[in-house]
N, C-alpha and C positions, 0 to 999 in steps of 0.2 A: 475434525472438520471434513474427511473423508466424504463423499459420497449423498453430502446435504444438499439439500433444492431451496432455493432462496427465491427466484421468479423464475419465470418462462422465457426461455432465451426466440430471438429473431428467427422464423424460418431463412433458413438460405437462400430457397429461391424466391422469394418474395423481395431478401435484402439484394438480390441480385440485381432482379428488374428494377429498383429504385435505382439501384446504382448507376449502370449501366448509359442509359444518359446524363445522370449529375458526373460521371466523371468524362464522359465526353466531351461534357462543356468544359468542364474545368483543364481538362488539357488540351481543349480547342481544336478537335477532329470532331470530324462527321459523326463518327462511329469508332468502335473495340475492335480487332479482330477476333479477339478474345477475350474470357472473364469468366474465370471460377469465383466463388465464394463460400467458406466453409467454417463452420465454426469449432474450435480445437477444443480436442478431450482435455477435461480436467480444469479449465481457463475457471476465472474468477468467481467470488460469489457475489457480485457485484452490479459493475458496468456489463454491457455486454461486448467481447472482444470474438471479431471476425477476421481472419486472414484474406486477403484479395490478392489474388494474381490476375492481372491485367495482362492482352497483348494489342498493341496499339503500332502502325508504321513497321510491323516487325520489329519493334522492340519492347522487350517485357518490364514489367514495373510491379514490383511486389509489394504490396500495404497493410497493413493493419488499421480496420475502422473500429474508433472505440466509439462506445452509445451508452447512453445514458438509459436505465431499463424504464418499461413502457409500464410497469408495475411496481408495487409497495418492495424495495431492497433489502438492501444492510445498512443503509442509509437512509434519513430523512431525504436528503436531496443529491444534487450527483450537477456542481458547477460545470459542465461540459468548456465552457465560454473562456472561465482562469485556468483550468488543468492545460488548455491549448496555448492560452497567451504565456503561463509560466514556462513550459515547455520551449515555445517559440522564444521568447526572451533567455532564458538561461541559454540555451542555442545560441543567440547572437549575443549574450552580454557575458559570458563566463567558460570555464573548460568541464562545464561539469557534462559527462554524457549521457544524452538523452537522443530519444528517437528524434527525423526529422520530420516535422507536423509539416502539411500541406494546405488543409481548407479545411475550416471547418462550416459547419450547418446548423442556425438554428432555426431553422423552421420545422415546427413537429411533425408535418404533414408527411414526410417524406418516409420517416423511419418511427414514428411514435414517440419521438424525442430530440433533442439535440445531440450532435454527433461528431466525429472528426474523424480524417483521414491525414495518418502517419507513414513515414518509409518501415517496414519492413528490416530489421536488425538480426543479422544472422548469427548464432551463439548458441548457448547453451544458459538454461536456466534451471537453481538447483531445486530435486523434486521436494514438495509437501506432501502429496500424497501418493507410495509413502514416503515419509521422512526420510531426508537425505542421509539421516543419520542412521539408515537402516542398510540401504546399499544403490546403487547408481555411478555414477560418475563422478560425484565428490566424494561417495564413499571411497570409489576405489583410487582417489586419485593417491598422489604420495602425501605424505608428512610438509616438506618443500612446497607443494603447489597449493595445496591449503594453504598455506601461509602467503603465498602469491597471492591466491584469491583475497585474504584478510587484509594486506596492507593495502590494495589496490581499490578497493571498496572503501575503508578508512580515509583513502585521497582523495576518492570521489567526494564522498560525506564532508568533508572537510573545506573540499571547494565550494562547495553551497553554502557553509555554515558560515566562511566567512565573507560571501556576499552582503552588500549594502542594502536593506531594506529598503531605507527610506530614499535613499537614492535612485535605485531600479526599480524594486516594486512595492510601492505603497500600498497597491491597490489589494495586497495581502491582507492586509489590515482589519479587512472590511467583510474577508467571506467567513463562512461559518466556522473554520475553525482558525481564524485569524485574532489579534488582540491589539490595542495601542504597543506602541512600541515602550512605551513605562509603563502596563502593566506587569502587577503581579504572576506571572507566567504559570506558575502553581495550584493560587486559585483560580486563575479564570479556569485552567484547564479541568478542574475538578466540578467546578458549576459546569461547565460545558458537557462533559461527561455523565454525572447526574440526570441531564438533561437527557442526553443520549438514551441513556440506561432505558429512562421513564418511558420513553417512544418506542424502546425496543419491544417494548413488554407487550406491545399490541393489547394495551387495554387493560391485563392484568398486574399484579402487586409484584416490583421487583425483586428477587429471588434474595434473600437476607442476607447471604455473603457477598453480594454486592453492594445495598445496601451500607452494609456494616464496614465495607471496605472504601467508599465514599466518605464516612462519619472519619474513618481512623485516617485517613488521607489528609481530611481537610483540615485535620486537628493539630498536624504535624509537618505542616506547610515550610518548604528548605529554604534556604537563602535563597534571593533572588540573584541569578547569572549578572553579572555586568552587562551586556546586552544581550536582543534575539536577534533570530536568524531567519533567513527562510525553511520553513519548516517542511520538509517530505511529508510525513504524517504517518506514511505506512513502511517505514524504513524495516527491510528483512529480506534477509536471500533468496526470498523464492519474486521474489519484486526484483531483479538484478540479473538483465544478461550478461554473460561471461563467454568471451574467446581465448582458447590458451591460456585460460586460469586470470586474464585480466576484463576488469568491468569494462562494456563498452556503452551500457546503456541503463539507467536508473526508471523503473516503471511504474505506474501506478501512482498519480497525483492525485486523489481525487480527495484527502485528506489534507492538500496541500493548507496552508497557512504560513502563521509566524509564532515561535515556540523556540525554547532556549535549543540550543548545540546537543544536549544533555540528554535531551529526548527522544532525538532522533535515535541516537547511538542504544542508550538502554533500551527502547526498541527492539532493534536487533539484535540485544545479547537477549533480552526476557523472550523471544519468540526461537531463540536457537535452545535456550535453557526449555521451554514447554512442548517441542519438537525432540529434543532428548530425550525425554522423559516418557516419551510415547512406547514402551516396553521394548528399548535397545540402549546399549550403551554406548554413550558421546565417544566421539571419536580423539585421539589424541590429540595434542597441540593445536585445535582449532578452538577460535576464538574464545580464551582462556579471559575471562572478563579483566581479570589484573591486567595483561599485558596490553590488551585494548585500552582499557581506560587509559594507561600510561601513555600510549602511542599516539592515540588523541590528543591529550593534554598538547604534548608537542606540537603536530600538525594542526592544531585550531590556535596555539599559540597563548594560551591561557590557560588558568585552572580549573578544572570541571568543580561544579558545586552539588551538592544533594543527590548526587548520582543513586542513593540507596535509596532515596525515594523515590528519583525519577524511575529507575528501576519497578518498585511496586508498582508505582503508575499505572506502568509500561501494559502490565500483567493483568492488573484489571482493566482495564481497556481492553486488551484480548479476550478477557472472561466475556466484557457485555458485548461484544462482538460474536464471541461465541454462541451465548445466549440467544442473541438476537435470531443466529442461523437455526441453532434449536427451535425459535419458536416457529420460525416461519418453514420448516421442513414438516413440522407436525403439523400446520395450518395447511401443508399444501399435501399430507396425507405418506410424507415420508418414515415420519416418528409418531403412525397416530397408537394410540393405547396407551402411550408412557404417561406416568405421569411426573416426578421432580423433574426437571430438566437438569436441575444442579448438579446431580450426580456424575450426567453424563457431559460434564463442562468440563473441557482437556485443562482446562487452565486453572482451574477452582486447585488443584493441590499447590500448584506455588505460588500462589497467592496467598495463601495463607502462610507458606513460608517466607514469602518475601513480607508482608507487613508484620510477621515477625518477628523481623531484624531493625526494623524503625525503633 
């Protein structure tokens, strides 16, 4: 995923000058003393994420605006409006951590879309590119604080999973990658995905190992969870800031929905497993899928069900995500002359190993 173009990110100083009085108002001064804006190397292929430092009365106020891109994504669409209200509510309604939201905006005039402004969460987040599993500060960290990191992101995960849906937020239900609360979790997620795939293609014929990974998917659909959860959607370590080896802030809702405990988690192992796999070898005693699963079971307080599917799932979902970055790096003149994209799909080898194992 390295070094793909997916849209045209906000000039700075353009997001400046919008800014600049919308946040004056909104913290009820005249005027900034000051106000940089800048958009960080490496950040998503997605939303578009800008850092803000403000100075306001002599006192400074650091932010993160996330935006919804002004062009065709990784996504059909990008809820600005629920990533903010989930945020704000898990905030006030549970211990899971997440950034603090401030205001959001939807009028498009301002920035080419709708938008929010969060606090600024000082930490560290582990690299993708490259792969932490190659070297950085998880690589070097110890055997010990890896483990720190795993159980403490497992707790986070775990506070969300066993929040009340229908209690707090119904209104999950209802966005795109949301479901009844007694749906099939399995199938819908595979119609949905399907779905996905077809819009990724920008037009053209979905590439057959995915295809053919949707057909074997829906054919071998796992028991259904006893209940769902509130669903993260893009659950994986490089979405997770860490201080001192503990999570302090879970990022990246824009997948947000409702979806079994199960998913979330395989998630994160199938995105640690195709991040391995990237020409270095996994590092010891970190997240060892046995002992994860096991740990979970615990701390969600039940038995995880179809984990080896959810797993595949997990994987193909990365693939048509991958894909989709494929197509649209080549549309925008990154990958032009290639032709299979499949090839060059970091996820296409264990995907075919994990529906394998079904």
């Amino acid at each position: 995923m390295a070094g793909a173009v997916t849209t045209e990110r906000r000039e700075p100083s353009r997001v400046r000058a919008v800014l600049e009085p919308w946040l004056a108002a909104h913290l009820g001064v005249g005027r900034l003393d000051r106000l940089t804006v800048e958009a960080p190397s490496g950040h998503g292929f997605s939303n578009d994420t800008l850092l803000v430092e403000l100075v306001t009365n002599g006192e400074r106020l650091d932010l993160v605006v996330q935006a919804a891109p002004t062009q065709a994504g990784l996504f059909p669409d990008y809820a600005i409006a629920e990533m903010f209200r989930l945020q704000r509510d898990l905030r006030d309604l549970s211990t899971v951590p997440v950034a603090n939201v401030r205001w959001l905006e939807q009028d498009p005039r301002l920035l080419g879309a709708a938008f929010y402004a969060m606090d600024r969460v000082e930490g560290k987040v582990p690299d993708e590119s490259p792969p932490y599993h190659r070297g950085g500060w998880v690589f070097d960290a110890t055997a010990d604080d890896r483990a720190r990191m795993t159980q403490s992101l497992l707790t986070a995960m775990a506070a969300l999973h066993r929040l009340d849906v229908a209690e707090h937020f119904p209104y999950l239900t209802s966005t795109r990658w949301g479901m009844a609360l007694d749906a099939d979790p399995a199938a819908e997620r595979v119609r949905q995905w399907r779905d996905y795939t077809a819009w990724a293609c920008d037009g053209d014929k979905p590439p057959a190992f995915l295809s053919d990974a949707w057909q074997v998917l829906g054919e071998a659909l796992p028991e259904r969870p006893e209940r769902l959860s509130v669903a993260w959607g893009d659950a994986k370590l490089g979405n997770v800031i860490f201080r001192d080896f503990e999570v302090v802030a879970l990022l990246d809702w824009e997948l947000c929905g409702v979806g079994p405990a199960e998913e979330d988690l395989t998630n994160q192992l199938a995105v640690d497993r195709v991040l391995a796999g990237m020409g270095a070898t996994p590092m010891p005693a970190f997240f060892c899928p046995d002992e994860v699963l096991t740990a979970y079971e615990t701390l969600l307080g039940r038995p995880l069900v179809g984990t080896r599917w959810w797993y595949a799932f997990a994987v193909a979902k990365m693939a048509a995500e991958v894909h989709r970055i494929l197509v649209q790096s080549r549309k925008l003149g990154a990958r032009s002359g290639l032709g299979d994209l499949s090839r060059l799909n970091i996820a296409a080898p264990e995907l075919r190993r994990a529906l394998g194992l079904l």
